[in-house]
N, C-alpha and C positions, 0 to 999 in steps of 0.2 A: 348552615345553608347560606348562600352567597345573597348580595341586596338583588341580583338578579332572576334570583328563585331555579340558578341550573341545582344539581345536587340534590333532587330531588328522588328520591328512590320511585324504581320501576311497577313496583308493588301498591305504592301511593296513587302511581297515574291507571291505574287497570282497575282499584277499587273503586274509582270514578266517575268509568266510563259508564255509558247509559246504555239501552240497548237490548237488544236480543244475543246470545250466546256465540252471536256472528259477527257480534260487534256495531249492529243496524240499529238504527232507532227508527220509527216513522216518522216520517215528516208530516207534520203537522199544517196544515194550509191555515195564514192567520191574514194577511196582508191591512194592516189595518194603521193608522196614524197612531205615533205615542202621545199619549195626552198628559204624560207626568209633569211634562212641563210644560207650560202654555209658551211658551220662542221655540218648543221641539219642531224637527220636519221630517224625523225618523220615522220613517216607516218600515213597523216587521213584517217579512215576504213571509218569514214562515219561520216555525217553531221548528229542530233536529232535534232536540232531546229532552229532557228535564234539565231547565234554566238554560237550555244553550237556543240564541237565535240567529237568524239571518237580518241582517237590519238594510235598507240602506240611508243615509245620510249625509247629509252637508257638513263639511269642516271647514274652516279657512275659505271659505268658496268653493270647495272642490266636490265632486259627488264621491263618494266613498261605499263600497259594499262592505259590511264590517258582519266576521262571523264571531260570535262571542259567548263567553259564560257569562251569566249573569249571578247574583245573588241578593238577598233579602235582607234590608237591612232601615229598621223602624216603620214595617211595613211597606218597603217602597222595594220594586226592583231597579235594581242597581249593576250597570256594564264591570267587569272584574276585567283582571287582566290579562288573563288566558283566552285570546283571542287573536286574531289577525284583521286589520283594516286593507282594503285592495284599494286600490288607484285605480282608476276606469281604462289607464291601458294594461294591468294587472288582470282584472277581474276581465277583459279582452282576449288577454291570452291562455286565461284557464277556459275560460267559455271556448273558445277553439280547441281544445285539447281534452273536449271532454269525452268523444269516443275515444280516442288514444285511452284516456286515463281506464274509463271502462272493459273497453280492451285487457291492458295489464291486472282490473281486478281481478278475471276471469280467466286468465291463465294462471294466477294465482291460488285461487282456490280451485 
């Protein structure tokens, strides 16, 4: 496998997923401050799956919606790296596209 983790077989990523048989998880309502670190200003909107959240966050200054897996590691949870961080004109334009997006699930299935 590459240092970039592509090459990754398709069978790896499906044994994975979280979810009902539809591929859904519930979302979990959490919205709460992370306290793992006392300098954190992360706060989770909300739990999608087992280990995976919605956080949002300050980086470098900037506000960032980061959707991500996390995992356990000497008791602590810890951000992985199967994840995506948005930028606020990012997370702008999925926010506007989200009946589109809905739309297309539902012609889908």
């Amino acid at each position: 496998m590459s240092a970039t983790g592509k090459g990754k077989k398709r069978e790896e990523h499906d044994q994975a997923s979280d979810g009902d048989s539809e591929g859904r998880a519930p979302a979990k309502k959490v919205l709460k401050k992370d306290s793992d670190d006392d300098n954190s200003d992360d706060i989770t909107v909300c739990e999608i799956g087992k280990n995976r959240k919605v956080t949002v966050r300050i980086w470098q200054g900037k506000i960032w919606v980061d959707i991500r897996e996390f995992y356990i590691k000497d008791g602590k949870q810890l951000p992985g790296k199967k994840g995506i961080s948005l930028s606020m004109d990012q997370w702008n334009v999925l926010r506007d596209h989200i009946e589109d997006i809905d739309k297309a699930v539902v012609e889908k299935s």
